[in-house]
C-alpha positions in Angstrom: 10.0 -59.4 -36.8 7.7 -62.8 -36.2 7.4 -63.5 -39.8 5.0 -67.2 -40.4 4.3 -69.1 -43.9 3.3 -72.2 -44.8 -0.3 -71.6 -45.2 -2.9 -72.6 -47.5 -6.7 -74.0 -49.1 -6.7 -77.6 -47.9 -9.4 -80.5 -47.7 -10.5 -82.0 -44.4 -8.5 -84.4 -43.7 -5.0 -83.2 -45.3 -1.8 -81.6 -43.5 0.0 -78.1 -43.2 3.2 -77.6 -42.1 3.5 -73.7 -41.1 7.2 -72.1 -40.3 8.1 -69.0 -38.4 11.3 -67.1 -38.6 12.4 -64.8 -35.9 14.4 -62.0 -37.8 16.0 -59.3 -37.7 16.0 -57.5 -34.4 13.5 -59.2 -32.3 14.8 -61.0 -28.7 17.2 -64.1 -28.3 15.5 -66.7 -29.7 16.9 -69.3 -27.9 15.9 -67.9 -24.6 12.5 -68.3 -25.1 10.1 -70.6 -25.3 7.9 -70.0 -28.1 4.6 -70.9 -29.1 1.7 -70.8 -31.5 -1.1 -69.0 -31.6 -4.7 -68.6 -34.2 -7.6 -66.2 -34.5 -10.6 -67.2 -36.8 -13.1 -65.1 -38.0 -15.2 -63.3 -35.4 -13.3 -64.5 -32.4 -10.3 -63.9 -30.5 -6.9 -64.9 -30.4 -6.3 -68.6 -29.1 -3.4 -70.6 -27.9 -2.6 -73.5 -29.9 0.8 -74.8 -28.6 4.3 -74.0 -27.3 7.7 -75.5 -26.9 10.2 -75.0 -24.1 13.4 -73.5 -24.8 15.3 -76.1 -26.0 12.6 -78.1 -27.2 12.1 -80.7 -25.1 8.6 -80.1 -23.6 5.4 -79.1 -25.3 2.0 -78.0 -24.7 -0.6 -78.1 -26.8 -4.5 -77.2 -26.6 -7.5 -79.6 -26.4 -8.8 -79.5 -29.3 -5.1 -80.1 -31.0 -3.6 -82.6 -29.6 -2.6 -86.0 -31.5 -3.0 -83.8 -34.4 -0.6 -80.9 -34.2 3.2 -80.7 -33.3 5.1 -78.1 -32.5 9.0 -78.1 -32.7 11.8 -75.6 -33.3 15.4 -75.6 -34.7 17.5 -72.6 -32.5 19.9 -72.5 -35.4 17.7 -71.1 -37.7 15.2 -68.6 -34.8 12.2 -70.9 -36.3 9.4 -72.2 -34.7 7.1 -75.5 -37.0 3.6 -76.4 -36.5 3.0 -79.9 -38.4 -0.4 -80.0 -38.6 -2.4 -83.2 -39.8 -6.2 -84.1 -39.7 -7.2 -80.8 -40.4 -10.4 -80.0 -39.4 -12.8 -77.2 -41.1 -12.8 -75.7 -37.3 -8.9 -74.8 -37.7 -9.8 -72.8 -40.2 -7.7 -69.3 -38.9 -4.9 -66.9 -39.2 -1.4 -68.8 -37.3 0.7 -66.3 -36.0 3.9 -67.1 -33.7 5.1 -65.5 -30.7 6.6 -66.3 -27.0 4.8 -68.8 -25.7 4.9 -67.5 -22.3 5.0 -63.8 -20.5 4.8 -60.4 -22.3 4.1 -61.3 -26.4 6.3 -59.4 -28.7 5.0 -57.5 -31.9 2.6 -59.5 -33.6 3.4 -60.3 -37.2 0.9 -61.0 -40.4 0.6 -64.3 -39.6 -0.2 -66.7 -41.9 -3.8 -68.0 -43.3 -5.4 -71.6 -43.2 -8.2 -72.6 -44.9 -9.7 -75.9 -44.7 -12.7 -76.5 -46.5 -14.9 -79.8 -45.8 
């Protein structure tokens, strides 16, 4: 399972760093790139930003960029979003998953909160 944390109540302004563990029997990590994803309140799900395979190439949306990064460590099957200059918009439920093709199960995700 796709299981995120890292979540939390922050002011406007402060930083999250969110972790996501591939576990148990889910696919071979390493062979896919992987990516992260949000759904606020009322809306649908959104892309937010995804990493290659190995790492070296990511993509992040609009409204993101210069503020969120998006790594992995293959080692460990986890996927990090640092995310700083929170905004109250990124307010939403993070959940990880391929980042391209066919998603796998969804997990719980993880909330984020940021208040103004």
């Amino acid at each position: 399972q796709l299981q995120a944390s890292g979540g939390g109540l922050v002011q406007a302004g402060e930083s999250l760093r969110l972790s996501c563990v591939a576990s148990g029997r889910t696919f071979d990590f390493s062979d896919y790139g992987m990516g992260w994803f949000r759904q606020a309140p009322g809306k649908e799900r959104e892309f937010v930003a995804a990493v290659t395979m190995t790492g070296d190439i990511t993509y992040n949306e609009d409204s993101v960029k210069g503020r969120f990064t998006i790594s992995r460590d293959n080692a460990k099957n986890t996927v990090y979003l640092q995310m700083n200059s929170l905004k109250p918009e990124d307010t939403a439920v993070y959940y990880c998953n391929k980042g391209w093709g066919q998603p796998y199960i969804w997990g719980q995700g993880t909330q984020v909160t940021v208040s103004s």
